[in-house]
N, C-alpha and C positions, 0 to 999 in steps of 0.2 A: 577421504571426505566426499571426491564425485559420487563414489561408491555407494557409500549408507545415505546418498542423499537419490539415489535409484538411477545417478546418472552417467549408464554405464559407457556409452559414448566418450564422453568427455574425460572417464576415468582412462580407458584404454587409451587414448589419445595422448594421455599426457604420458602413461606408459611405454607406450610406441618410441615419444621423443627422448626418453633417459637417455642420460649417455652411460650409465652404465645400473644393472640390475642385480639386487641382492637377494637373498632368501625373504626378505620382508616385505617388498617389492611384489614380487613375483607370487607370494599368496595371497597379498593384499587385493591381486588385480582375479588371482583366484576365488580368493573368498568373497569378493563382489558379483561376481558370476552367478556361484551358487548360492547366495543367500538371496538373489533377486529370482531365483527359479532358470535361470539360463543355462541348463543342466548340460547339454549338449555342447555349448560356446566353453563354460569351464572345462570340460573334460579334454577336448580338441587342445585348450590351448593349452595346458597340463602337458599333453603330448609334442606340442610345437616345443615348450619349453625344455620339457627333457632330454627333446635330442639338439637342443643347443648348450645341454650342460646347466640347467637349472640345481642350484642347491635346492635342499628340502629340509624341514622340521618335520615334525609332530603335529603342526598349527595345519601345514601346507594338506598333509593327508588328513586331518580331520575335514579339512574345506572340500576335499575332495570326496571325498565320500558321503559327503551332501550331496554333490553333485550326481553321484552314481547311485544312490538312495532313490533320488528324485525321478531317473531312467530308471530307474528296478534293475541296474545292467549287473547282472550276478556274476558274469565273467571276469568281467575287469575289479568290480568287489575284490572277487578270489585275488586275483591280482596282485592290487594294491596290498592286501592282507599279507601274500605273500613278498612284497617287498617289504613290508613294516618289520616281518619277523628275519628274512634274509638282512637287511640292514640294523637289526637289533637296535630299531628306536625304541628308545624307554616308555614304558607302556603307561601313560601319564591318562589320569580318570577321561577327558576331556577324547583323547583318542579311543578309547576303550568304547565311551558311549558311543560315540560315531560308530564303529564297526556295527556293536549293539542293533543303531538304527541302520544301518545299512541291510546287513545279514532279514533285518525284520521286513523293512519293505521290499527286498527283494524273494520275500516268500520262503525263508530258509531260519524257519525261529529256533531247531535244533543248533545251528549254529551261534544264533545271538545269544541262548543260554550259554552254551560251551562258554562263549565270549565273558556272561556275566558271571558264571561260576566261578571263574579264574581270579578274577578280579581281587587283590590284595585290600583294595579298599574301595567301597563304592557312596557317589555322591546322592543324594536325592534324584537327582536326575538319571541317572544309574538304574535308579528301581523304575521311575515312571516311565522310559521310554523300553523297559522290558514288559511294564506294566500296558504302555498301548499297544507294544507288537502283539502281544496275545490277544488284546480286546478287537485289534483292528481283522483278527484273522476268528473271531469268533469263540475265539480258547474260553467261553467264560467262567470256567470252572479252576482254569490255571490261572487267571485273574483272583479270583480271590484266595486260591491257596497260597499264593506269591503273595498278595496283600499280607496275607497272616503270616506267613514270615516277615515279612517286614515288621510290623509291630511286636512282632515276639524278638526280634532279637534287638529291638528298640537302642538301635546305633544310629540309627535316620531321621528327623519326625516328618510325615507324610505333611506334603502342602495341599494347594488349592488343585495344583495339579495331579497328584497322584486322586487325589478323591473322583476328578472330572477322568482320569483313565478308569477306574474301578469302577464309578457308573458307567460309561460307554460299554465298558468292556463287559459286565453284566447283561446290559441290551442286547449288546451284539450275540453274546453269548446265549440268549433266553433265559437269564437267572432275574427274573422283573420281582421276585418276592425278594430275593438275598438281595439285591441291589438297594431298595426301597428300604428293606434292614439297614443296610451302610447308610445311607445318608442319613439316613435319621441319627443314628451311633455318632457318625460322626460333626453333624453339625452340634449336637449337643451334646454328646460325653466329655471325658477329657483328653484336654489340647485338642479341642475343638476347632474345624477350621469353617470360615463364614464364607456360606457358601455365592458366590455370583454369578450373575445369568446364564453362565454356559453349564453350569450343575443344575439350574432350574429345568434349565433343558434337555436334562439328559433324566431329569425325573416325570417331565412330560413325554419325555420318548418311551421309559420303562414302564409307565401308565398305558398311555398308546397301544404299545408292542402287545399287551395282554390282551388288547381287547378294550381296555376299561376306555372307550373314548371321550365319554362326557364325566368321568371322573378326571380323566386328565385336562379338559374346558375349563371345568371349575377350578382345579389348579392352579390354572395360570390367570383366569380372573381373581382370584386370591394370592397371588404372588407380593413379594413387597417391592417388585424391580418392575419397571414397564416391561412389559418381553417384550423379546427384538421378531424380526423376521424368522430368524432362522429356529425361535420358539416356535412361530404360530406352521412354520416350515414341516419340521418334526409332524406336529397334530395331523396337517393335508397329506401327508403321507402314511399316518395311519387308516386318515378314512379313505383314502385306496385302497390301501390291504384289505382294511374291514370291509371294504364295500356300505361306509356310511355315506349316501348322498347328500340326506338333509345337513350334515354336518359341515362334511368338506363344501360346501355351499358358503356356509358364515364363513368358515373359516378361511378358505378358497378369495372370497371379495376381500377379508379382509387383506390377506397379504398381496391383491392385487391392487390395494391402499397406498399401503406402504412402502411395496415395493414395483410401481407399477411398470417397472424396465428387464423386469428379472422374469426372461423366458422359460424359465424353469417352472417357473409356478403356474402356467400357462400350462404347459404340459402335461403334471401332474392333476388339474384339475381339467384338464379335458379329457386324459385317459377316465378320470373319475366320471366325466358325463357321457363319453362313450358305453363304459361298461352297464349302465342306467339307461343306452338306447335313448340318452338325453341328445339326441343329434340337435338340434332347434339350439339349444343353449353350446355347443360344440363351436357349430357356427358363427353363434354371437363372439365367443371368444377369439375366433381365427379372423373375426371382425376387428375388434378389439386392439389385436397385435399390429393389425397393417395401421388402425388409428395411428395406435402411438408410435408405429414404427418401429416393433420390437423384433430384433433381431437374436438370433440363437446362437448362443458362443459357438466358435467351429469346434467340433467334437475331433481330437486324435489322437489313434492308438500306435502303439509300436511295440515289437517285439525283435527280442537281442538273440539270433540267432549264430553261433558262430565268432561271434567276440562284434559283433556288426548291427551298430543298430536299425533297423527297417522301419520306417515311420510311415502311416497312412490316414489322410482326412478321407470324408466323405466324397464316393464316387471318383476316390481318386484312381488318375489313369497316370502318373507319372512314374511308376517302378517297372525297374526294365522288365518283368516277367507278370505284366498285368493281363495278359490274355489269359493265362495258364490260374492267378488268382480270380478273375470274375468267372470263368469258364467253373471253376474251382466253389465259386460261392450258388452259381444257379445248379451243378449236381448234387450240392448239401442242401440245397432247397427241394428240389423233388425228391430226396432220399427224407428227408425230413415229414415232407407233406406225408409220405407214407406212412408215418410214424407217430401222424397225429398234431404235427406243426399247422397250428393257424396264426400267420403275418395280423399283427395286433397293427392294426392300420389307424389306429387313435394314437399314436406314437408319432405321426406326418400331421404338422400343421401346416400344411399348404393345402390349398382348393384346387386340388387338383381329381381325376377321377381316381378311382380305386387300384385298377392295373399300375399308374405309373406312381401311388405312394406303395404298392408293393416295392417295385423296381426301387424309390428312393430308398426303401426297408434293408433291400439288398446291399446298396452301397455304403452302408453307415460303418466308420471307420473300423471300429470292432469286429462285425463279421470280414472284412477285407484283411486283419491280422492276421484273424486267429484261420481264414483261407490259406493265405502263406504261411503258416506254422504249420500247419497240417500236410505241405505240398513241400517244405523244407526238409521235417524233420523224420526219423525214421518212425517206422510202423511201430505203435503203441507208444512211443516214447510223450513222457507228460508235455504240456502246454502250455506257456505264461506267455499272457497278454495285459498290456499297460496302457489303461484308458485315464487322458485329462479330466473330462467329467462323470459325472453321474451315470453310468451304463443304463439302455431305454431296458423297457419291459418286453420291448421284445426282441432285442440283443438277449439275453437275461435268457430268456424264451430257447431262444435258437442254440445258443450256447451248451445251457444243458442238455440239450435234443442230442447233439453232436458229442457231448461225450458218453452217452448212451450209445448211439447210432455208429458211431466208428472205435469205440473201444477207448476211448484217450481219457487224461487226468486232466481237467483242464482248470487252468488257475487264472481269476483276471480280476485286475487290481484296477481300482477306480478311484473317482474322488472323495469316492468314502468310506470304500472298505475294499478286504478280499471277499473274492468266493471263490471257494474251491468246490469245482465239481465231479461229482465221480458218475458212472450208472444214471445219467438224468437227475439226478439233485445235486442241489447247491446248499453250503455249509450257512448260509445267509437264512436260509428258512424260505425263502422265498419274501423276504422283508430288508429292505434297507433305506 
């Protein structure tokens, strides 16, 4: 009850006091962990508990691999995977999906397939979370040939959510004509599903993504739903890409309307008045922020090297080999410089001068990772890094430089997608 009421204090606490702990117990305090995002707390205590002799279900390792999902920790994934099969617990849909999602956000979709093919029987949700791994990694072509099995062998009927993976994963994918096809199919063919604001969105995104800016405007002033924020969110992130000023303008005020706390959108429309050499309204907005007192979620990344997770905020100096990682990040700065890196310094809203939002550029928790992965792991070996939010534009920037510039595969997962970069490009398009 503390649990699903997000009061995980209180939940542990009463757990602490049992006098004695059973299998339903012990996932129950699990599965409160990772359903509130405490990805790191459940794993840890998963561990304290099995070396006290914790029984296990089915139930205990689905919660668990929320938890390791959530870290992208691929190691301990394998792991668990291989304890489910050494302990031959019955491969019940519910566990099935879990691995599914796990395998998927840990960047290894050959495996989530393996996972789904096997599958004796699969539930709706079966299809849609094999359905996001591919949209969330760009696959948009095996998004819809997946889709089309699905309906062809019509054992499942697609809900609100397989439709909202199939647009995403379209986007993500650059299939913005095929996508546009589906919804329409689908809101009005048969077994029709209605669609709501988060497919609105995802048909302003697949407008957007093309190019069509003010055909996606009108969209959404013709919608039959109020759009939310993360509607008008979609559009200001088009007209960055597109380089529309006049646009992200309306649309820029309005979601700092609506949402005038949400430093993101600040962001996004100051890089937007940077690249327009709009400095005068840059300012007014870094104005703006100290008004309202808006503050920037803390941005951090971590990468599982070793079965060990390493976690890093911005400018952080707390990991025991931080000389050897900043030492690490200012030589991939001047190997980069040479290579055509310019530090996109609209990315720093602080009023600070140009030299020390470089330097703040430097320490942004992502290049501090993906420093240490580069310094951990061996020569040529791939790279996954795991960022909380939004990855800036010129992380994004710097990232693919370096897997150009030092030979690496690098993979970094954010709060809205992967990007896998090879040779200097990202599987993203350079859009997300």
């Amino acid at each position: 009850m503390y649990a699903k009421a997000g009061k995980m204090h209180e939940a542990r606490g009463i757990f602490e006091c049992l006098p004695e702990r059973d299998v339903v117990s012990c996932t129950a305090i699990i599965s409160g962990y990772a359903q509130l995002g405490f990805d790191e707390e459940a794993l840890e205590l998963f561990r304290q508990l099995q070396r006290e002799g914790m029984d296990t279900n089915y139930v205990t390792y689905a919660s668990l691999l929320t938890a390791i999902a959530g870290l992208a920790a691929l190691n301990h994934g394998r792991q668990v995977h291989s304890h489910i099969l050494r302990r031959q617990v019955p491969s019940y849909v519910v566990l099935q999906n879990s691995l599914i999602d796990m395998y998927s956000k840990c960047g290894r979709l050959s495996y989530s397939r393996r996972v789904f093919d096997d599958m004796l029987e699969r539930s709706v949700i079966s299809w849609n979370a094999m359905l996001v791994g591919y949209g969330k990694h760009g696959m948009g072509r095996e998004v819809v040939d997946l889709f089309s099995l699905m309906r062809k062998e019509n054992k499942v009927k697609p809900d609100g959510v397989t439709l909202l993976a199939v647009l995403s994963g379209c986007s993500h994918g650059g299939l913005e004509e095929r996508g546009l096809e589906l919804f329409h199919e689908m809101v009005n063919g048969e077994g029709k599903v209605e669609p709501e604001i988060e497919h609105y969105g995802c048909v302003v995104d697949l407008l957007a993504r093309s190019g069509q800016v003010e055909a996606a405007f009108q969209f959404i002033q013709n919608m039959p739903i109020e759009p939310t924020a993360a509607v008008w969110g979609s559009l200001l992130g088009a007209c960055r890409v597109h380089s529309n000023v006049e646009m992200g303008d309306v649309v820029g005020r309005k979601l700092l309307e609506i949402e005038p706390e949400n430093a993101g959108n600040y962001v996004i429309l100051s890089n937007l008045y940077a690249s327009a050499a709009r400095w005068e309204d840059v300012r007014n907005l870094r104005e703006l922020m100290k008004e309202k007192a808006v503050i920037k979620d803390p941005g951090r990344s971590w990468v599982d090297i070793d079965q060990m997770l390493h976690s890093f905020h911005a400018s952080d100096r707390a990991h025991p080999r931080r000389e050897e990682i900043f030492a690490k990040v200012r030589d991939l700065s001047t190997r980069l410089k040479e290579a055509g890196y310019v530090p996109d310094l609209s990315c720093v809203l602080y009023d600070v001068d140009d030299e020390q939002k470089e330097k703040i550029l430097l320490g942004h928790s992502e290049k501090l990772a993906l420093a240490f992965a580069l310094i951990a792991t061996s020569e040529g070996a791939p790279v996954r890094v795991i960022k909380n939010l939004r990855i800036c534009v010129d992380c994004h920037t710097f990232a693919k430089l370096v897997s150009k510039v030092c030979w690496r595969e690098i993979s970094i997962r954010d709060k809205n997608r992967f990007h896998h970069m090879v040779g200097g490009r990202c599987s993203c398009g350079d859009y997300w």
